[in-house]
mmCIF file of the N, C-alpha and C atoms, coordinates in Angstrom:
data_MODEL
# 
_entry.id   MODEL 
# 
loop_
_atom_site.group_PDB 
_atom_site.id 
_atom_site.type_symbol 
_atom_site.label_atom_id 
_atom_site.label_alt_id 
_atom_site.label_comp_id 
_atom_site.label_asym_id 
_atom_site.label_entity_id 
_atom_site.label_seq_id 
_atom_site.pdbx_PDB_ins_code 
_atom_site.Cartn_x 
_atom_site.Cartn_y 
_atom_site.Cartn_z 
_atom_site.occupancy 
_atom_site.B_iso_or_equiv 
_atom_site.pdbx_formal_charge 
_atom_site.auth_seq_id 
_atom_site.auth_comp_id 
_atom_site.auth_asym_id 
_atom_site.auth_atom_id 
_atom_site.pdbx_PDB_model_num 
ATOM 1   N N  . UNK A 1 1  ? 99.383  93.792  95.612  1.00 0.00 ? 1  UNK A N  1 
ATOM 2   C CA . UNK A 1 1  ? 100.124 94.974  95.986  1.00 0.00 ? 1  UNK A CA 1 
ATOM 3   C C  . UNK A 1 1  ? 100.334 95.837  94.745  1.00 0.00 ? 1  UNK A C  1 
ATOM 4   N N  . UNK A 1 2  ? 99.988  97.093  95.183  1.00 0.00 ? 2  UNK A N  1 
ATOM 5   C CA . UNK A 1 2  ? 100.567 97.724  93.843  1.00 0.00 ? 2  UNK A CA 1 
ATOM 6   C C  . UNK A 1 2  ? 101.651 98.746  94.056  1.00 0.00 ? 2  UNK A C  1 
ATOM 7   N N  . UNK A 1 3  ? 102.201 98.806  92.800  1.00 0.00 ? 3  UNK A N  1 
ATOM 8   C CA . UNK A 1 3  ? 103.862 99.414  92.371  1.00 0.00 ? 3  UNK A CA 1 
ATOM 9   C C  . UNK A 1 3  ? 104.090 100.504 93.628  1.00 0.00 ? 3  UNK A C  1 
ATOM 10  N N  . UNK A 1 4  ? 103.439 101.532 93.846  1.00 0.00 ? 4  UNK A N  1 
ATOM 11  C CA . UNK A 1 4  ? 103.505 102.417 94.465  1.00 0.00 ? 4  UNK A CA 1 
ATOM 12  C C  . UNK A 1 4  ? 103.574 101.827 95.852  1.00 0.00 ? 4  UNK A C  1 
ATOM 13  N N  . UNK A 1 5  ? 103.023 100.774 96.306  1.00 0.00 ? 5  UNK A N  1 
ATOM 14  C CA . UNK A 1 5  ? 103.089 100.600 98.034  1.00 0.00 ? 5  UNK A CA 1 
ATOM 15  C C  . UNK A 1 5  ? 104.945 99.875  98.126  1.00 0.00 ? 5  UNK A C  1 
ATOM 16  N N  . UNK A 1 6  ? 104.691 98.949  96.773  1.00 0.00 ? 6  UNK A N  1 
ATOM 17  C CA . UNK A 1 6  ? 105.739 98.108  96.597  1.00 0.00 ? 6  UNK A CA 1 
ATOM 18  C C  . UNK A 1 6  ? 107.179 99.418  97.239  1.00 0.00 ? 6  UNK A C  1 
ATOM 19  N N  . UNK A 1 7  ? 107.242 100.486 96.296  1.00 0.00 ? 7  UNK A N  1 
ATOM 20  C CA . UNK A 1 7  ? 108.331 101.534 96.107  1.00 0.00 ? 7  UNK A CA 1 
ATOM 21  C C  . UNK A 1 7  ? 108.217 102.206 97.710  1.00 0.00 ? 7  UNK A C  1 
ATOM 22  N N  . UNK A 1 8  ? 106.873 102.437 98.138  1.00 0.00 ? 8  UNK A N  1 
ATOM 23  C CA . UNK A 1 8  ? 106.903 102.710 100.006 1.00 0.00 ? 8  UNK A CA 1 
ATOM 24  C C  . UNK A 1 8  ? 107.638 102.082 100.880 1.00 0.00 ? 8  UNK A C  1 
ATOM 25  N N  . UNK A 1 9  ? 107.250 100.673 100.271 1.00 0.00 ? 9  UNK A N  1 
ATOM 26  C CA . UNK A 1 9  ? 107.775 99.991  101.608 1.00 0.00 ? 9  UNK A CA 1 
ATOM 27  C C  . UNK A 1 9  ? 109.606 99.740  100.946 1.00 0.00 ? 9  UNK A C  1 
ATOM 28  N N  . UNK A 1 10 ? 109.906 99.721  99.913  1.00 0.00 ? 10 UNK A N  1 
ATOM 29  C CA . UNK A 1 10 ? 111.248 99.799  99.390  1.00 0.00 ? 10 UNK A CA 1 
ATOM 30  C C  . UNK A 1 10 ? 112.184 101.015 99.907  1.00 0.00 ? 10 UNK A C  1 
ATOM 31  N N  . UNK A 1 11 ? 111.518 102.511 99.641  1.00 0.00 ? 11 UNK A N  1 
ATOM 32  C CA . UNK A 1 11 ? 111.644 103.558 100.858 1.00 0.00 ? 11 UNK A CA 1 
ATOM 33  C C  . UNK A 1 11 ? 111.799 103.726 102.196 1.00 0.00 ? 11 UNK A C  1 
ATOM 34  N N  . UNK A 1 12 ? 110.811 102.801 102.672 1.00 0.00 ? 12 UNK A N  1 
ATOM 35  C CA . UNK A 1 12 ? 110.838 102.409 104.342 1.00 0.00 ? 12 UNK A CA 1 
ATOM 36  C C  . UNK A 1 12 ? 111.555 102.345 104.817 1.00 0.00 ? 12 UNK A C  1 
ATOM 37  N N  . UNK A 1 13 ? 112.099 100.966 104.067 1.00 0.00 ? 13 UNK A N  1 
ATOM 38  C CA . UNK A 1 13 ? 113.595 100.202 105.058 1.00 0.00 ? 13 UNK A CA 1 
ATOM 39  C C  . UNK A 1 13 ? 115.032 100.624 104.114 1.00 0.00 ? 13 UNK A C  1 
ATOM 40  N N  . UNK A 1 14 ? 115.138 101.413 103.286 1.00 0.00 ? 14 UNK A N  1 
ATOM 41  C CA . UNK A 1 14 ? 116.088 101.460 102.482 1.00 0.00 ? 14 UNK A CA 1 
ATOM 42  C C  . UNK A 1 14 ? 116.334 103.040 102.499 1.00 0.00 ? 14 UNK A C  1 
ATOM 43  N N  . UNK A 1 15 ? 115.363 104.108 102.319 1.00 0.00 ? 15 UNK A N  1 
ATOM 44  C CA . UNK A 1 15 ? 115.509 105.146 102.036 1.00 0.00 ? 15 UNK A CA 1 
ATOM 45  C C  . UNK A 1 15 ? 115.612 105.872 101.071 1.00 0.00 ? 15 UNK A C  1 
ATOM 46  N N  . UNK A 1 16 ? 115.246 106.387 100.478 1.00 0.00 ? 16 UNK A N  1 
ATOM 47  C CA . UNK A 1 16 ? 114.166 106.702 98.892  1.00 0.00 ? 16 UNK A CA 1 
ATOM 48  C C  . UNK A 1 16 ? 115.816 106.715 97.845  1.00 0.00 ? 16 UNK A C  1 
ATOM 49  N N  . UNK A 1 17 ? 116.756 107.129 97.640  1.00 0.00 ? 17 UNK A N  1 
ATOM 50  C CA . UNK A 1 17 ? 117.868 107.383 96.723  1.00 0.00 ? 17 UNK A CA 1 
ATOM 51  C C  . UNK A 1 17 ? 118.628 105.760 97.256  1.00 0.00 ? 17 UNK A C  1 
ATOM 52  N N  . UNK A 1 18 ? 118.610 105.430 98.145  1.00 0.00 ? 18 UNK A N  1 
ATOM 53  C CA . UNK A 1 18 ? 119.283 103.920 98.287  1.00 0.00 ? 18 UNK A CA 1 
ATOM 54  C C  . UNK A 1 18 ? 118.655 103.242 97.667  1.00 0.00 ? 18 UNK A C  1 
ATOM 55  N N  . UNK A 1 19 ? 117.083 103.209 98.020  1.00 0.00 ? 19 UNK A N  1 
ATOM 56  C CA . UNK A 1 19 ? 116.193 102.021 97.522  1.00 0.00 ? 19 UNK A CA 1 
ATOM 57  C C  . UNK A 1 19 ? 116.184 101.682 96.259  1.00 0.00 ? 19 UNK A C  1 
ATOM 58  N N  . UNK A 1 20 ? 116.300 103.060 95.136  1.00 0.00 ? 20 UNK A N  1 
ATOM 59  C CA . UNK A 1 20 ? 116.434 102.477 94.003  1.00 0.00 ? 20 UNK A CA 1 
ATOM 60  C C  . UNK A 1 20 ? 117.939 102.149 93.253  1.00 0.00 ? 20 UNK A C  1 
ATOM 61  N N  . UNK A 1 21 ? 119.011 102.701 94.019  1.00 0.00 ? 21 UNK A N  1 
ATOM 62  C CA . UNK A 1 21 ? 120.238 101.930 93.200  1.00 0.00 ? 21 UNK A CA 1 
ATOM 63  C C  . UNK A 1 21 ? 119.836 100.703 93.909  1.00 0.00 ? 21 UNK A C  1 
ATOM 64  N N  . UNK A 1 22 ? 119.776 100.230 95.030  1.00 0.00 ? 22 UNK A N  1 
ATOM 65  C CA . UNK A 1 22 ? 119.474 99.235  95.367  1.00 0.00 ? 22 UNK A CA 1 
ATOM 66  C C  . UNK A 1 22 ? 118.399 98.022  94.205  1.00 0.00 ? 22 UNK A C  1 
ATOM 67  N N  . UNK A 1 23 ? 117.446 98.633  93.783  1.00 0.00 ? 23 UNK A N  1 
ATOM 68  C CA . UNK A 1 23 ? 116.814 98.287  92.631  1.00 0.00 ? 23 UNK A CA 1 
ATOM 69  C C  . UNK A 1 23 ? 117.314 98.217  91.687  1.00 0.00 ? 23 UNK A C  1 
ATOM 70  N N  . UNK A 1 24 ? 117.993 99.037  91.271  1.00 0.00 ? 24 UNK A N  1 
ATOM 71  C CA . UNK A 1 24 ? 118.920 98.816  89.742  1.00 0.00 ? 24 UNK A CA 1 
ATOM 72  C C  . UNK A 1 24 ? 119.751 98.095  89.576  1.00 0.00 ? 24 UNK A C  1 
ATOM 73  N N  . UNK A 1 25 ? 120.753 97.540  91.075  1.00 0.00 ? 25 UNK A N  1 
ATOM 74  C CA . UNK A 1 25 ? 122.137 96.982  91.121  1.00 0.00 ? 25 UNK A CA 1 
ATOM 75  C C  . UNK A 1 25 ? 122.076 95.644  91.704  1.00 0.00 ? 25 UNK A C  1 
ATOM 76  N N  . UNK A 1 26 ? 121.063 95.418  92.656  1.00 0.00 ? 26 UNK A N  1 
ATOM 77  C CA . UNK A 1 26 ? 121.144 94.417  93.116  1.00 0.00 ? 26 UNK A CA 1 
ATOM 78  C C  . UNK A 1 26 ? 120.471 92.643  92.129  1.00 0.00 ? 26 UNK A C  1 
ATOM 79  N N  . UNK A 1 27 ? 121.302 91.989  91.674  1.00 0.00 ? 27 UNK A N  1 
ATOM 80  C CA . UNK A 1 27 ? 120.827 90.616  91.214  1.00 0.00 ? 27 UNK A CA 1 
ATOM 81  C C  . UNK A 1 27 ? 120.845 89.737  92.340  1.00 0.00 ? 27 UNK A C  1 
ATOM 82  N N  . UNK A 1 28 ? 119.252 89.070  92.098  1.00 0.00 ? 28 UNK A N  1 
ATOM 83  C CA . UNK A 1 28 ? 118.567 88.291  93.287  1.00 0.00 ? 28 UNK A CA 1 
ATOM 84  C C  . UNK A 1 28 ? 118.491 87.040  92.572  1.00 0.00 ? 28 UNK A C  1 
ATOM 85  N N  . UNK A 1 29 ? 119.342 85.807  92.943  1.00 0.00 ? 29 UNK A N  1 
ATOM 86  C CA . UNK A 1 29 ? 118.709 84.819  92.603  1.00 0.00 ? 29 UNK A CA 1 
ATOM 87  C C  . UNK A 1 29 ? 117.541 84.270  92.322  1.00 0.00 ? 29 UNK A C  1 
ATOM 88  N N  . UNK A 1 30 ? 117.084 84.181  93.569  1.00 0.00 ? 30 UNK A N  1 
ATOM 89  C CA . UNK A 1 30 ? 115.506 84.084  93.491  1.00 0.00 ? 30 UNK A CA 1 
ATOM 90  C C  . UNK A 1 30 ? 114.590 84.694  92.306  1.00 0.00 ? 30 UNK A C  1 
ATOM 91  N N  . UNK A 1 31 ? 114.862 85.742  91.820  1.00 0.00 ? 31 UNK A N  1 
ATOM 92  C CA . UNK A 1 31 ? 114.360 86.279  90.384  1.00 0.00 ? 31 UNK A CA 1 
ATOM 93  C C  . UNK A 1 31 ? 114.946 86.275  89.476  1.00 0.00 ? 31 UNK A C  1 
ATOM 94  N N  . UNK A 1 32 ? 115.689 84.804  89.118  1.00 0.00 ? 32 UNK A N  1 
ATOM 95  C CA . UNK A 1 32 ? 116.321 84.564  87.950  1.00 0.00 ? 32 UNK A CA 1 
ATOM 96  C C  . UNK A 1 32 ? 117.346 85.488  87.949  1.00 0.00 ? 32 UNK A C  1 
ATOM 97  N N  . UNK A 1 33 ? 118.361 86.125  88.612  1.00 0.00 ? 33 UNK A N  1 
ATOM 98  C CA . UNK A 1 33 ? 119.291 86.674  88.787  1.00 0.00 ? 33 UNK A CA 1 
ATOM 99  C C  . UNK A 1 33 ? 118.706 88.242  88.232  1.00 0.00 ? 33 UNK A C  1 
ATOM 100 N N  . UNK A 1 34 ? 117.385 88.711  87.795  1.00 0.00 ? 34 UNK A N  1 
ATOM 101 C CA . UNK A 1 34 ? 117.579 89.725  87.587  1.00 0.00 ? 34 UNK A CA 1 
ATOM 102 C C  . UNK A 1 34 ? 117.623 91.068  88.920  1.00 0.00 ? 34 UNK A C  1 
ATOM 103 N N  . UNK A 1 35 ? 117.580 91.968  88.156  1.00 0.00 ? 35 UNK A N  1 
ATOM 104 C CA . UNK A 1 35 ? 117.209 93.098  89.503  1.00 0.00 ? 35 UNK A CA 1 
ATOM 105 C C  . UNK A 1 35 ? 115.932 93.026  89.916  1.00 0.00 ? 35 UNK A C  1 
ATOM 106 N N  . UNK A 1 36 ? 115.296 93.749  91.179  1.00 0.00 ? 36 UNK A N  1 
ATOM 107 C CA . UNK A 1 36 ? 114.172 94.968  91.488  1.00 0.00 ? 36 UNK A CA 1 
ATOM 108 C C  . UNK A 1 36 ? 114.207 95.016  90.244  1.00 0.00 ? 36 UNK A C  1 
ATOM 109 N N  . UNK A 1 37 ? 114.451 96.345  88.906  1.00 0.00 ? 37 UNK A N  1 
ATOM 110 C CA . UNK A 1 37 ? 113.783 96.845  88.476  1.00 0.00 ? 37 UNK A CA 1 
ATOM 111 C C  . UNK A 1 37 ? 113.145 96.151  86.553  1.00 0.00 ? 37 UNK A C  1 
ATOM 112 N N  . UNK A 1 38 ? 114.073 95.130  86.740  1.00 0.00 ? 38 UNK A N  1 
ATOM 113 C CA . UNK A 1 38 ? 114.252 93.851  85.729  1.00 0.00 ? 38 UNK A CA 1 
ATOM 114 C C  . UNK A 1 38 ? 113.230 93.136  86.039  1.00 0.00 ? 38 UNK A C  1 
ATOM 115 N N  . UNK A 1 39 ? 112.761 92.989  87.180  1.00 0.00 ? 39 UNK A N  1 
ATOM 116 C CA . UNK A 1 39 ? 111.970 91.495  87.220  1.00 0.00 ? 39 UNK A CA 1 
ATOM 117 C C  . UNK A 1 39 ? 110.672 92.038  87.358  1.00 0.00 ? 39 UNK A C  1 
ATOM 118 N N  . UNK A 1 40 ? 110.460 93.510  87.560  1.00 0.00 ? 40 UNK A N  1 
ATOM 119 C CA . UNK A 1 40 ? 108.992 94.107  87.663  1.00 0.00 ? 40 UNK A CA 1 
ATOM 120 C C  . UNK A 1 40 ? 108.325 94.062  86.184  1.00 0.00 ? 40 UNK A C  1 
ATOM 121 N N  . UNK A 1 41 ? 109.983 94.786  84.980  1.00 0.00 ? 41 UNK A N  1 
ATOM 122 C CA . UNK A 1 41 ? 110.113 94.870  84.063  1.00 0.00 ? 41 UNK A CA 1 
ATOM 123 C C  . UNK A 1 41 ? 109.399 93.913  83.051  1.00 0.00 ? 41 UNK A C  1 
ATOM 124 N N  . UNK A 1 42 ? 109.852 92.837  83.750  1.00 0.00 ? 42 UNK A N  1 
ATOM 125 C CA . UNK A 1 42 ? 109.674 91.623  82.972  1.00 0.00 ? 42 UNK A CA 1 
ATOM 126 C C  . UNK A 1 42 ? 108.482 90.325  83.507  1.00 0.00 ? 42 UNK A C  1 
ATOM 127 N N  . UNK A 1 43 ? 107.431 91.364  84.242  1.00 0.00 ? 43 UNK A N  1 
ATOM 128 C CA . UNK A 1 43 ? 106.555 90.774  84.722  1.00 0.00 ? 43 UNK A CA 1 
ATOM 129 C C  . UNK A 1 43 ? 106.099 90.317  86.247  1.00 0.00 ? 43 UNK A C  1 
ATOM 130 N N  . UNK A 1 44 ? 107.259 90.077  86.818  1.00 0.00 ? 44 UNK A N  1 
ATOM 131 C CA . UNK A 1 44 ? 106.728 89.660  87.889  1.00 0.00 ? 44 UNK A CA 1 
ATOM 132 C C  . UNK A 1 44 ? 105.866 90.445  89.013  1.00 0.00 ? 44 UNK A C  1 
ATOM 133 N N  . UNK A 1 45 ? 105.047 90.251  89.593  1.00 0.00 ? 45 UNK A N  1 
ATOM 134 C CA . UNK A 1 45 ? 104.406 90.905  90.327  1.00 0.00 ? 45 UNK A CA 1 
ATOM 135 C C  . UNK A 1 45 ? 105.136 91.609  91.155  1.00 0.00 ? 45 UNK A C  1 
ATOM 136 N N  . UNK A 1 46 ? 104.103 92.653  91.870  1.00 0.00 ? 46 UNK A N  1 
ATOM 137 C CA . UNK A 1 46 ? 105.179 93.351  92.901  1.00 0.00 ? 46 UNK A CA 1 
ATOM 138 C C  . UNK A 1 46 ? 104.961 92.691  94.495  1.00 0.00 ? 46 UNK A C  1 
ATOM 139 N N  . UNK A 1 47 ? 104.046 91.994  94.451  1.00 0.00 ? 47 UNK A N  1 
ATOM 140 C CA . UNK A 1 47 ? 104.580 90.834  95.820  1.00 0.00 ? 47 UNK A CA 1 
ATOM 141 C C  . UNK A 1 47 ? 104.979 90.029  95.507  1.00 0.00 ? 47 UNK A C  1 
ATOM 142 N N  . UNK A 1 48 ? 105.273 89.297  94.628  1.00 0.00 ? 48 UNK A N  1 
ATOM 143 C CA . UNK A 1 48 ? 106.180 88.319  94.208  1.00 0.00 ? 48 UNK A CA 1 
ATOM 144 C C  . UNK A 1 48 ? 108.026 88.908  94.332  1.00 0.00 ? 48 UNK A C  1 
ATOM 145 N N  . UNK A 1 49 ? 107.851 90.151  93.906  1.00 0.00 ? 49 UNK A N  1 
ATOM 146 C CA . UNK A 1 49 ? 109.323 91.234  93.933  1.00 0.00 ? 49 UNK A CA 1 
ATOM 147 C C  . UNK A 1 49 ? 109.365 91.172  95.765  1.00 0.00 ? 49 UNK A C  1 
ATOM 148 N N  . UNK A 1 50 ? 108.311 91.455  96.079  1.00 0.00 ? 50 UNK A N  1 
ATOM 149 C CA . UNK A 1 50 ? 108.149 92.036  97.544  1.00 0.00 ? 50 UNK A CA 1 
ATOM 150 C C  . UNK A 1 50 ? 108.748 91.074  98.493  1.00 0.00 ? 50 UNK A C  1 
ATOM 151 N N  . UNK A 1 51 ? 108.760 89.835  98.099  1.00 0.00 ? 51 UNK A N  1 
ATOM 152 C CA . UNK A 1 51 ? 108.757 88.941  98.880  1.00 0.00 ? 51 UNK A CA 1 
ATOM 153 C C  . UNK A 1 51 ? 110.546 88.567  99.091  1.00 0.00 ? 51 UNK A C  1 
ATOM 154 N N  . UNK A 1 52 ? 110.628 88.647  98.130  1.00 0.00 ? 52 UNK A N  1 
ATOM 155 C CA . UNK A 1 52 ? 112.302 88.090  97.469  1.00 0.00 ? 52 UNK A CA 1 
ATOM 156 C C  . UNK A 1 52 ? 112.894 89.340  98.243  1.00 0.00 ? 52 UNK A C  1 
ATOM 157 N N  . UNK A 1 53 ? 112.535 90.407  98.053  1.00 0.00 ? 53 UNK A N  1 
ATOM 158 C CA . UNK A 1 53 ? 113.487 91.536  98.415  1.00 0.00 ? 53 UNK A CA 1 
ATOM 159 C C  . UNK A 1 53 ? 113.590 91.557  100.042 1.00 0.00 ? 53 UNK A C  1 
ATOM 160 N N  . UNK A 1 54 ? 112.308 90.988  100.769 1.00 0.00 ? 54 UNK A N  1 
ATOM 161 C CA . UNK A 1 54 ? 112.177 91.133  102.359 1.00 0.00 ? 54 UNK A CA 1 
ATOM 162 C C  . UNK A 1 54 ? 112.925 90.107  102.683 1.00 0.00 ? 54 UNK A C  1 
ATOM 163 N N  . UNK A 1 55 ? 112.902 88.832  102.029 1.00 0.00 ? 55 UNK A N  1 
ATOM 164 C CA . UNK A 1 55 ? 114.140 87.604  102.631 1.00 0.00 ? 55 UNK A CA 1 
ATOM 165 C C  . UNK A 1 55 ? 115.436 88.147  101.913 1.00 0.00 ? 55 UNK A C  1 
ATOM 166 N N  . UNK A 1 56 ? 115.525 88.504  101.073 1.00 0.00 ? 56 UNK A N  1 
ATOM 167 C CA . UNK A 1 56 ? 116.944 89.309  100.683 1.00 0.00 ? 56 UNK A CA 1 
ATOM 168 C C  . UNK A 1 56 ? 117.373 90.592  101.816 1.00 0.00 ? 56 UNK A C  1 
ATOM 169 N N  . UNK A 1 57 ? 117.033 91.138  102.289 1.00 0.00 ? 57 UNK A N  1 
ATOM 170 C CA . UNK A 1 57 ? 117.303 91.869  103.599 1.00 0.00 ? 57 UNK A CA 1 
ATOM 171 C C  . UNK A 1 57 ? 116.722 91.571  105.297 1.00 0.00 ? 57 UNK A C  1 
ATOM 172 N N  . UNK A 1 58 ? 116.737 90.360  104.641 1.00 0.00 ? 58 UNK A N  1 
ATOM 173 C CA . UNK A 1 58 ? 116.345 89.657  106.073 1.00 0.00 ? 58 UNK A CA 1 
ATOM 174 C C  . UNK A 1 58 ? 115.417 90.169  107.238 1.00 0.00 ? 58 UNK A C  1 
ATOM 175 N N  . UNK A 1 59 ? 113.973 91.084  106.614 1.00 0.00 ? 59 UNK A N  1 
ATOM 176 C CA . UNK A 1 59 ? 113.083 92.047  107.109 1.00 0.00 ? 59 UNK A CA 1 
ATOM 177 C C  . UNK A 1 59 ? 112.646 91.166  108.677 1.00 0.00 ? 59 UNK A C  1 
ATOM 178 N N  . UNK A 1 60 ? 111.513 91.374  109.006 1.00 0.00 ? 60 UNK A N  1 
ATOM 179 C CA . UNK A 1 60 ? 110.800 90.578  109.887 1.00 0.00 ? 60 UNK A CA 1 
ATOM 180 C C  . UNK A 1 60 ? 109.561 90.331  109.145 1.00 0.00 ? 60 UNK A C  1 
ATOM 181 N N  . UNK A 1 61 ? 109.554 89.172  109.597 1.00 0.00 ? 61 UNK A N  1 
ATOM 182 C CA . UNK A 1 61 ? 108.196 88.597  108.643 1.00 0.00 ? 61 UNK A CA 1 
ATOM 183 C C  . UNK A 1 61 ? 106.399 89.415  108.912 1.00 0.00 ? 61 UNK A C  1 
ATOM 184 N N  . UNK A 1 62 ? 106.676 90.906  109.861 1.00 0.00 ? 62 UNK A N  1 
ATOM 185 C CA . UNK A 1 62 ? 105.734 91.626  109.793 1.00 0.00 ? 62 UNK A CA 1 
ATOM 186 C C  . UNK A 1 62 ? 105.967 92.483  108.745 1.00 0.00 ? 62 UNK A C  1 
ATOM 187 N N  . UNK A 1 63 ? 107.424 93.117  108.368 1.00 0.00 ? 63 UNK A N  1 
ATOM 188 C CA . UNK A 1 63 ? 107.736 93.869  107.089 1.00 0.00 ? 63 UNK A CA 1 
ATOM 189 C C  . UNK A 1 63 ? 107.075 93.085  105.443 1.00 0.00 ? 63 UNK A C  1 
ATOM 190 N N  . UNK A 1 64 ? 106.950 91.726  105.732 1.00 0.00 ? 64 UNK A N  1 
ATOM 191 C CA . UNK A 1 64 ? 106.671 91.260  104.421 1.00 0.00 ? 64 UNK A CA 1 
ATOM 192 C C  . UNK A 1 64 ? 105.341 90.720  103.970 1.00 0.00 ? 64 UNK A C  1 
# 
């Protein structure tokens, strides 16, 4: 996946000015407590991000 679909589908279900405080504020266990924009930061893929964030808002497993 790349960054840009990642930030679409973050838009999708969130709505483009939510999605990213949502990114900035939210610490996810699952990614070592960092944020969205920490754990992209710091390497992790963006389906690896993608994944954590769709069971973190409890998507449907067609969203993820």
């Amino acid at each position: 996946m790349k960054e840009s679909e990642f930030w679409e589908r973050m838009d999708a279900h969130l709505g483009r000015a939510y999605a990213r405080t949502w990114a900035s504020q939210q610490h996810l266990t699952r990614l070592d407590g960092l944020t969205v924009e920490g754990a992209l930061a710091a390497g992790y893929s963006c389906k690896q991000v993608w994944r954590v964030v769709a069971a973190a808002l409890d998507l449907a497993p067609s969203d993820s």
